[in-house]
Each structure stands twice: as C-alpha cells, then as structure tokens.
C-alpha positions in Angstrom: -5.3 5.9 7.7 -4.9 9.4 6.0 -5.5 12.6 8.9 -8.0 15.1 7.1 -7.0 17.2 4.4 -8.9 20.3 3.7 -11.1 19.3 0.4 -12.3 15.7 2.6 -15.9 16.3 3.3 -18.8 14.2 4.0 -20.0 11.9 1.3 -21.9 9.2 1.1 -20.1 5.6 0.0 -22.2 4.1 -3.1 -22.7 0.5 -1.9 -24.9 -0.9 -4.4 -22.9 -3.3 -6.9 -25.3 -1.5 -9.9 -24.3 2.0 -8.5 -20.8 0.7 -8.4 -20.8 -0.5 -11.9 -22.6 2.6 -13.2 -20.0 4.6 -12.4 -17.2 2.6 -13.5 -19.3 2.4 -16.8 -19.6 6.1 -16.8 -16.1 6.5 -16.5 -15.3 4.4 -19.3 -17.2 5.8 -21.5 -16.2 9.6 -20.7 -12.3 8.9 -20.7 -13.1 6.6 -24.2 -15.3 9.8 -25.5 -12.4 12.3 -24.7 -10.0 10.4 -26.5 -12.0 9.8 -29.2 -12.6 13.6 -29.6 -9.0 14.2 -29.0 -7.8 11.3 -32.0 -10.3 12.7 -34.0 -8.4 16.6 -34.2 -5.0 15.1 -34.2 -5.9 13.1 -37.6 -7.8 16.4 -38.7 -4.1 18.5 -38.6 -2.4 15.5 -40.1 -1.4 13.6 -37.4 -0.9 9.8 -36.2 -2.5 9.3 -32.7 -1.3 6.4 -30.4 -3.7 5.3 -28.2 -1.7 5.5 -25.1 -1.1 9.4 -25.7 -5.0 9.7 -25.9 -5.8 7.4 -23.0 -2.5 8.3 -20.6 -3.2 12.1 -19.8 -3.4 14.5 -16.8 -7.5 15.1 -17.1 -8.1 11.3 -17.9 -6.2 10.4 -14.5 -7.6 13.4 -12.7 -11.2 11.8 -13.8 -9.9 8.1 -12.4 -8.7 9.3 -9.4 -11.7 11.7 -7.9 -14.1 9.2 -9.3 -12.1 6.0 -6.9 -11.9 8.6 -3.8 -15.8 9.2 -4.2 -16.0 5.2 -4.4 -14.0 4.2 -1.5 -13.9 0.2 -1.0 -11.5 -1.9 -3.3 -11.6 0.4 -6.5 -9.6 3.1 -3.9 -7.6 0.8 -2.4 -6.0 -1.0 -5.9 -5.7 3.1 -7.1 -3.7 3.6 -4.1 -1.7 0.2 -4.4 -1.0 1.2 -8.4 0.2 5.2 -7.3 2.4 3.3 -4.9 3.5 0.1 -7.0 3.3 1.6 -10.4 4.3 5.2 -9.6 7.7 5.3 -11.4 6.5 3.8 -14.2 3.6 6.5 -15.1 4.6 10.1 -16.3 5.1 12.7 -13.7 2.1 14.1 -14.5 0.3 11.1 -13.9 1.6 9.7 -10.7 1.2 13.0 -8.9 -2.5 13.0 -9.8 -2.8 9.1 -8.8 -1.0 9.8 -5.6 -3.6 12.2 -4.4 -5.6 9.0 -3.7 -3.0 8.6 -0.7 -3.6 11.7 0.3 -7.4 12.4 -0.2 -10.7 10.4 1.8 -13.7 11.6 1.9 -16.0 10.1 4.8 -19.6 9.3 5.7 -22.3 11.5 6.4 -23.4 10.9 10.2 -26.8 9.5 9.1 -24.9 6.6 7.0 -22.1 6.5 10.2 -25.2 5.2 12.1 -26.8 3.4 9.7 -23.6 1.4 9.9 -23.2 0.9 13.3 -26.3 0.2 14.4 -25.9 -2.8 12.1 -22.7 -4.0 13.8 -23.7 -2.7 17.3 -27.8 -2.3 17.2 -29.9 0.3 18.3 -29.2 2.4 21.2 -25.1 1.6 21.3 -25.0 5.4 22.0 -25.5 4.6 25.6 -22.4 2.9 26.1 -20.5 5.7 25.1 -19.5 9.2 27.5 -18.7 10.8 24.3 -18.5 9.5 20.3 -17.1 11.9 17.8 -19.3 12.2 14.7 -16.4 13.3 12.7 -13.8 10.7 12.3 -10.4 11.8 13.1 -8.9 9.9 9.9 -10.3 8.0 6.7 -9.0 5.8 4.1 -9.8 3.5 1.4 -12.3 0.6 3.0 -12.8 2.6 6.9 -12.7 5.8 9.0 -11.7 6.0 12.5 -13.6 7.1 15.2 -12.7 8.8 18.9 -14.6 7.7 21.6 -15.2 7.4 25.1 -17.3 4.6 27.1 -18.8 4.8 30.0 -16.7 2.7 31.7 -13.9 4.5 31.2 -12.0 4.0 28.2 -10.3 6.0 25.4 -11.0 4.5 22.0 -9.9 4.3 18.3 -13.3 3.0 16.8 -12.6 1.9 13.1 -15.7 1.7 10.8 -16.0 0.4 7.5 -17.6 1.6 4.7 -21.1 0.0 4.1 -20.8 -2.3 0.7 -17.1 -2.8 0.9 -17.2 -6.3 0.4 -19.8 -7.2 -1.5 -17.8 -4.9 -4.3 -14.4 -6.4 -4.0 -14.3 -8.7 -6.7 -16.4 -6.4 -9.0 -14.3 -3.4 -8.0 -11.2 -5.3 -8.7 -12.2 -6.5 -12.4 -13.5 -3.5 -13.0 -9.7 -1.2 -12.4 -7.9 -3.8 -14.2 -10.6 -3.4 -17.1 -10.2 0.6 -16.7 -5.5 -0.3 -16.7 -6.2 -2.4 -19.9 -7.9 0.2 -21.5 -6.0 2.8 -20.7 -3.2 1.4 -22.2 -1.0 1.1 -19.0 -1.5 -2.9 -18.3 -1.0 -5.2 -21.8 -3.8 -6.8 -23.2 -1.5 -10.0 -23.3 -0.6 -10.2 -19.9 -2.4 -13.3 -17.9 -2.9 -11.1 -14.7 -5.7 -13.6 -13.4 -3.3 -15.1 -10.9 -3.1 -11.3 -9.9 -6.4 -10.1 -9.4 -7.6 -13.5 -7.7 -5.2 -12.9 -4.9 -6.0 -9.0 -5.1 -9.5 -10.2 -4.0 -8.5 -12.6 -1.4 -6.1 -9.5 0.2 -9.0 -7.1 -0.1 -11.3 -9.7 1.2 -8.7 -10.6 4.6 -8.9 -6.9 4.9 -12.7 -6.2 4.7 -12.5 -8.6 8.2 -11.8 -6.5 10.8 -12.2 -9.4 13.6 -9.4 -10.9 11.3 -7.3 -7.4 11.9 -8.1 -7.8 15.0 -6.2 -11.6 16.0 -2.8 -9.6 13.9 -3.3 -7.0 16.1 -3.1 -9.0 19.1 -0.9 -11.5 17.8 1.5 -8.1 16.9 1.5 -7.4 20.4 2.5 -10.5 21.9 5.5 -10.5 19.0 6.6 -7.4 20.0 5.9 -7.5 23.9 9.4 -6.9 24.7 10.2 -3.9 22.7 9.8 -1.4 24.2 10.8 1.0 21.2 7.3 -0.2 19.6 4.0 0.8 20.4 0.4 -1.7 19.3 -2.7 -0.6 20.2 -4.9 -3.3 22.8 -7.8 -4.5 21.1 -11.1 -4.3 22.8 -12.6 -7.6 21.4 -16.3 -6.3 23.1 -16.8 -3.7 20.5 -15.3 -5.4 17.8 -17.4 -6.8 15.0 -16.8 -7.6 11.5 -17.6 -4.3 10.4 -15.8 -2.5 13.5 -12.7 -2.2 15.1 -12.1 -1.2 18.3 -8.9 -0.6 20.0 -7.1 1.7 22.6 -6.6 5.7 21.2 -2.9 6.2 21.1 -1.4 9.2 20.8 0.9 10.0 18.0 2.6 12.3 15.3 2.3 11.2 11.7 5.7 9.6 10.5 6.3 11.9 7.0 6.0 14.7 9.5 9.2 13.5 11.4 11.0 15.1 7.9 12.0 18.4 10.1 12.8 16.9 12.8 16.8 16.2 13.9 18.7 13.7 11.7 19.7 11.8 14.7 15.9 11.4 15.5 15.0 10.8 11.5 17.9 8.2 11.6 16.8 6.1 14.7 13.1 5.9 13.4 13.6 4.8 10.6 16.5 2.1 11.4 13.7 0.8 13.7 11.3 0.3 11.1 14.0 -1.6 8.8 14.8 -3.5 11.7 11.2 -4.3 12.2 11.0 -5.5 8.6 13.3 -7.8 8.7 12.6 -9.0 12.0 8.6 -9.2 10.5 10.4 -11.4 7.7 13.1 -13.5 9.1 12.0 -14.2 12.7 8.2 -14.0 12.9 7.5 -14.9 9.1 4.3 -12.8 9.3 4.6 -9.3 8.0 2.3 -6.6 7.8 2.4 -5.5 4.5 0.9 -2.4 3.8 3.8 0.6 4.1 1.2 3.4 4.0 3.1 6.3 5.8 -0.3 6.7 7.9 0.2 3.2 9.5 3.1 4.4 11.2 3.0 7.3 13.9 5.6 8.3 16.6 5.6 9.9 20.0 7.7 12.7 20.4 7.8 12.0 24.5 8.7 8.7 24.7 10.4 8.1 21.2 8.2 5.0 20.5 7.1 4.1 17.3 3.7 3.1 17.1 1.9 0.3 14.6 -1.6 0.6 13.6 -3.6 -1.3 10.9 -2.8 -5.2 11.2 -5.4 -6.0 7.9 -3.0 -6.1 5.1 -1.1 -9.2 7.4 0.2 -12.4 5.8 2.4 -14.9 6.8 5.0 -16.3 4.7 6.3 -19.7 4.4 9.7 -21.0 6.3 11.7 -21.8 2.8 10.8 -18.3 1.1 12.8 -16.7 4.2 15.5 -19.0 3.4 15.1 -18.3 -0.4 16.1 -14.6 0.3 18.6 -15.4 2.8 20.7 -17.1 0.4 19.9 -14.4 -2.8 21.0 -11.8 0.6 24.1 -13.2 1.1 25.2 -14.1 -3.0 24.6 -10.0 -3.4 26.7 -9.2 -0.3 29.6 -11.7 -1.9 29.2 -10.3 -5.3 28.4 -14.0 -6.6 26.7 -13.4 -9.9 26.2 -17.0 -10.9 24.3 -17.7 -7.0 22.2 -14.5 -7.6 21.1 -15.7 -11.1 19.8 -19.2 -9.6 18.6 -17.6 -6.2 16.3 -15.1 -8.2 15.4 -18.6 -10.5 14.7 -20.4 -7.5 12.4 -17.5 -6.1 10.2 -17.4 -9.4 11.4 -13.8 -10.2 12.0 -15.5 -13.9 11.9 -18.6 -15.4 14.7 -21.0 -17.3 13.2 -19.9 -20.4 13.4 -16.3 -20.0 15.3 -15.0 -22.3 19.7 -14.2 -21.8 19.5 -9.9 -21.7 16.0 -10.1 -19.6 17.8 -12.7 -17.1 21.2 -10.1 -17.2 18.8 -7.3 -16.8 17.0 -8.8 -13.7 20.5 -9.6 -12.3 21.7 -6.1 -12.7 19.0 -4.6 -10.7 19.7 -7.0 -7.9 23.1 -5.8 -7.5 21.9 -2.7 -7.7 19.8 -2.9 -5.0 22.1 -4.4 -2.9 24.5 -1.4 -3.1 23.4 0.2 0.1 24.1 -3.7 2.4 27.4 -3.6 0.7 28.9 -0.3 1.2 30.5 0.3 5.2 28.6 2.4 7.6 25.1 4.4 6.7 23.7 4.8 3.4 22.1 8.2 2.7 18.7 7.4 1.5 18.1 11.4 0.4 22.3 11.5 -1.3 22.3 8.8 -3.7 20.6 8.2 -7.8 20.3 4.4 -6.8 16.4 4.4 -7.3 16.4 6.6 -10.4 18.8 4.0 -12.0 16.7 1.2 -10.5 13.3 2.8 -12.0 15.4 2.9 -15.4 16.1 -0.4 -15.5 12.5 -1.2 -14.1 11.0 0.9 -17.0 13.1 -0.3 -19.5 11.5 -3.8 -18.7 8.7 -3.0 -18.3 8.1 -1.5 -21.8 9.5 -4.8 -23.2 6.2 -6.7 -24.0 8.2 -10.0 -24.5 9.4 -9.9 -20.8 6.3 -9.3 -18.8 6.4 -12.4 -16.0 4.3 -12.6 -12.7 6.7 -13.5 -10.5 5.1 -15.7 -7.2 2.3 -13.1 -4.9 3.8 -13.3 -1.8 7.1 -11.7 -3.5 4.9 -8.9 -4.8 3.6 -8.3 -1.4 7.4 -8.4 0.4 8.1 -5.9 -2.2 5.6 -3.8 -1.7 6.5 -3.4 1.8 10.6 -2.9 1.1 9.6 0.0 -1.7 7.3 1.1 1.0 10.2 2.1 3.5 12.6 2.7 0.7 9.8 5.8 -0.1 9.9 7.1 3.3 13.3 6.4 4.3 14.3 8.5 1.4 11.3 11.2 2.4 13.0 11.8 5.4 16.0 11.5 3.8 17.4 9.1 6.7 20.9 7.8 7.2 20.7 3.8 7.9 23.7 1.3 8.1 21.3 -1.6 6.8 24.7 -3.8 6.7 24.9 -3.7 10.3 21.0 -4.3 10.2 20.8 -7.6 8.4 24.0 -9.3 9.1 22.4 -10.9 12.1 19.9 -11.9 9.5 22.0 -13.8 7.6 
C-alpha cells in the first residue's frame, strides 16, 4: 500500500466495463492523434519519423499513467508491474513518469467507501465500530486501507477494495497490452498469451481478499518463531471477499530506513534476503510482490513487519531444486552446468540460437558476482546492475530472441529485482554468500 502523497484526493473508481473501455478507447485515440500530428510536421521539415519516437514520449506516458491512477483495478496494477519489471528498459524519461504509478493513489469518495461496504458488511456495520476513519490511511492499485476501532475493543487495519475490480481484470489486462503493442514497446510478434492469461489469474487470486487472508495466516504460522518478523492477525469476522480485516500494526515505511545507521540499513535488509530465500527453499510459497509499501519496520523493537499476502504463490518442489543446482554451478564457475541448468529451467530453449544462449550465460555470471565475492557486497558501490540492464537491453532489442521463459520464473524474479531495488535504495551492505550457503 502507498501512504498519501500530497496530489492523492478523492475520486471516484469507474467500475463499469463500458466506462472502463471508454477510457482506454479515449486514450488510444489521443496518444495515436498526437503522434499523428507530430509525424505529420517531422515529414513537413524533411524528416523520416519512426513510430516508436512518436509513440515513446514524456506527454504520451504522462497521459498513460494519470489515466491508470484515475482507473485503479488491474489497468494500475500491470502499469505498476511494467514501471517495476520494464523500468530499465524504457528511457529515463519514461520510467520516471511510469514510476509515479508507485507512488501516486487516488481513493474513494466516502459516499462510494459506503456503498462498498455496506455490500460486503450491510446496512448499519457502523454500529460495530467505536471509531472508522473515513479517510484511508494508505491506497493502492485494487484497495485502500482503513483505521478502525470496534466496539469490542480492537485496533484494526480494514482493507477495502475498489468496487468493479474484478469484473475488469481480464478487460483491463487486454486492454494495457493492446496500449504496449501500440506504443511500440511490446512486439507485435511476440505470443504473450501465455502471459496475460496468467496476469489474469494473479490479478484474479488478488481480487480475493478471503484468499489473502488463508496467506496471511498461513505467513504467520511459517514465521511463528521469528521473532525478527512481524504478520498482522487476521480477524476472519470482518473479512469478506471484498474486505480485509486484520490487526493495525505500527510501523515506519522501509525506503524511509535510507537515513537511518548502516548497521540498522544492513540488518534489515539481510533479513529480508534471508526471508526470500527461506520463502523459496524452505516454505516453497513466496509472496511475490516487492512493493517497498509491503514492508514496514519498527524502530522500538527492530521487527520487520509483512503486510499484503495477495500476490502469494507456491512453487513446485523440483523448481527449488532447479535453482539450487544453477546456485551452486555459478558459485563454481561451471559454465557448461549453468548453460544446461538455465536449459533445464526454460530460461531458453535448445534451439535458441549460440550468442543469445552466451548472452543469457553471461548475465548469470554476472548476477552471481555478489554470492561469489567474500564478506558483504555493497549494493549502493558497485555498476553490476547497469551492466546487467545492458546486457538485458541489448536482448531485448533483438527481435529474433524474444522467449517467454516458464511464469513462475517471471514471478521469482520479480521478487529478487524487487529487493535488489531497495537493497540498493538503501544502499545496504549484505554478505548473501554467508546467506545462501545454507541454502545450498
């Protein structure tokens, strides 16, 4: 969940699919307008347009990313996932203006707050509450959390989804990747059907708050005793499919831990990457969203707490072992093991072709550096992700390479370049050697 920004302000959360598609349809048109107008003067002074230049700029993306903020639901949520995932591979420009969808959530006017939960709850749930803060204390793409106190006593987190969310997932979904092909930034060639499909089963798993809530309790059992760890209890009374109810914890946001002592930037963060691979190896269930706002830390008792269980999935026994073996090739510097490990995982295929296979190989090694160097690798002192993203980009523009590797890679990954982000925002000091050994 992101805290309040300044510019977040009440707005109502178009939940009609036709008001949904009307807008996507709107923007479509406008951004395809612009560039037309745009083309049009470049061939007048001689010019020779490309598409992408007319499509890819600073006003086009401001337009795509106010208009997915205002939206909410899944069309914010794969905006946020592409700023995230895709970020590197966009101009500067760009990604700043696409990572403002991180950063910026609007949320519901009362009268729509109640609308909402006097679906999930009926009429007169007021009465079961001392006190219910209108306002929500933090929003984000598919919810907003609530304070509140009930009668009987307890301090609550109340998390509320936005009304429409999931009848507009698939549409929302097919309607982005529409919006990426045009743009220019996804290929027109690329089968990314296998991709959205399991987009819209995520989204959907997320949309199900009573699912969120079984992770959230199943978290806590996992982590029962570590005490380093904090998960909210779940209060499965107020809890619907719609609402989330859990215990209010106090809490500082992560990113803001950047000032704080390097010993105390050092030990957070080596918790979290311990966490990960715990999440991995051990419980083969990982939650998979790294959002910085689903992490939060108590400056009294040094625990680190965990909220927001819906991006959950479990992964099978033999991919754990997959990546256990590609780990331990890396650490030995056994190119030949790496090559059929990353084969064996689906990251390419036998017919891929000699360089792409080298190329893929290289930027394993690579990312291995930091588990193969002794004692703590400086996550803020180091070029190791620039020369990753070079590699990545160089790929990436190759047309003949483009491969979907298997989803439930794309989703670990997601979560290591999550912490790799925030490890390096507050530019933490980790020995990640000593971390996974026991792993492996």
């Amino acid at each position: 969940m992101t805290e309040h920004k300044p510019d977040s302000r009440a707005l109502a959360v178009p939940s009609g699919r036709l008001t949904r598609l009307a807008r996507f349809g709107g923007l479509a048109s406008n951004i395809a307008g612009t560039a037309a107008l745009h083309g049009a003067r470049q061939v007048v002074q001689g010019k020779r347009p490309r598409a992408s230049d007319l499509l890819l700029t600073p006003a086009n993306a401001r337009k795509v990313a106010d208009q997915m903020a205002h939206m909410r639901g899944a069309a914010m949520k794969v905006g946020q996932l592409i700023s995230m995932d895709a970020g590197d591979m966009l101009p500067p420009e760009l990604a700043q203006i696409m990572a403002r969808l991180r950063a910026d959530a609007h949320y519901m006017p009362g009268a729509q707050l109640k609308r909402v939960l006097d679906d999930a709850w009926g009429q007169g749930w007021q009465r079961r509450f001392a006190k219910f803060t209108v306002r929500p204390i933090a929003a984000a793409s598919i919810g907003q959390v609530h304070r509140a106190h009930t009668l009987d006593g307890r301090d609550l987190a109340i998390k509320v989804q936005y009304p429409g969310v999931r009848r507009s997932i698939n549409s929302d979904v097919n309607n982005v990747a529409a919006l990426m092909r045009m743009s220019g930034v996804m290929s027109k060639d690329l089968d990314i059907t296998p991709m959205l499909e399991e987009a819209k089963r995520q989204l959907h798993e997320e949309a199900d708050y009573e699912r969120e809530g079984r992770y959230l309790t199943r978290f806590a059992e996992l982590l029962a005793g570590a005490p380093d760890f904090v998960v909210p209890s779940l209060h499965a009374d107020l809890t619907t499919r719609d609402v989330l109810a859990m215990d209010y914890v106090e809490g500082v946001g992560i990113e803001t831990l950047a000032d704080a002592p390097q010993e105390m930037r050092d030990r957070v963060m080596a918790l979290l990457i311990g966490l990960l691979f715990r999440e991995f190896f051990e419980f083969q269930l990982m939650q998979t969203d790294p959002n910085f706002a689903n992490y939060r830390y108590q400056p009294a008792t040094g625990r680190v707490v965990l909220l927001d269980f819906g991006a959950s999935r479990a992964f099978r026994p033999e991919m754990a072992e997959q990546f256990r073996r590609l780990m331990t090739a890396g650490i030995d510097g056994d190119r030949a093991a790496v090559r059929q490990a990353i084969l064996d995982i689906g990251f390419f295929a036998e017919h891929t072709a000699t360089h792409h296979q080298q190329l893929m190989v290289d930027m394993f090694e690579m990312s291995m550096e930091p588990l193969k160097r002794p004692g703590a690798f400086d996550f803020a002192d180091n070029d190791l992700a620039v020369r990753m993203r070079d590699v990545g980009m160089a790929l990436g523009a190759d047309r003949e390479f483009w491969h979907i590797p298997p989803i439930d890679t794309l989703f670990m990954q997601r979560k290591f370049g999550g912490f790799y982000l925030l490890a390096s925002r507050l530019k933490a000091r980790v020995d990640l050697r000593a971390i996974i050994e026991g792993y492996l």
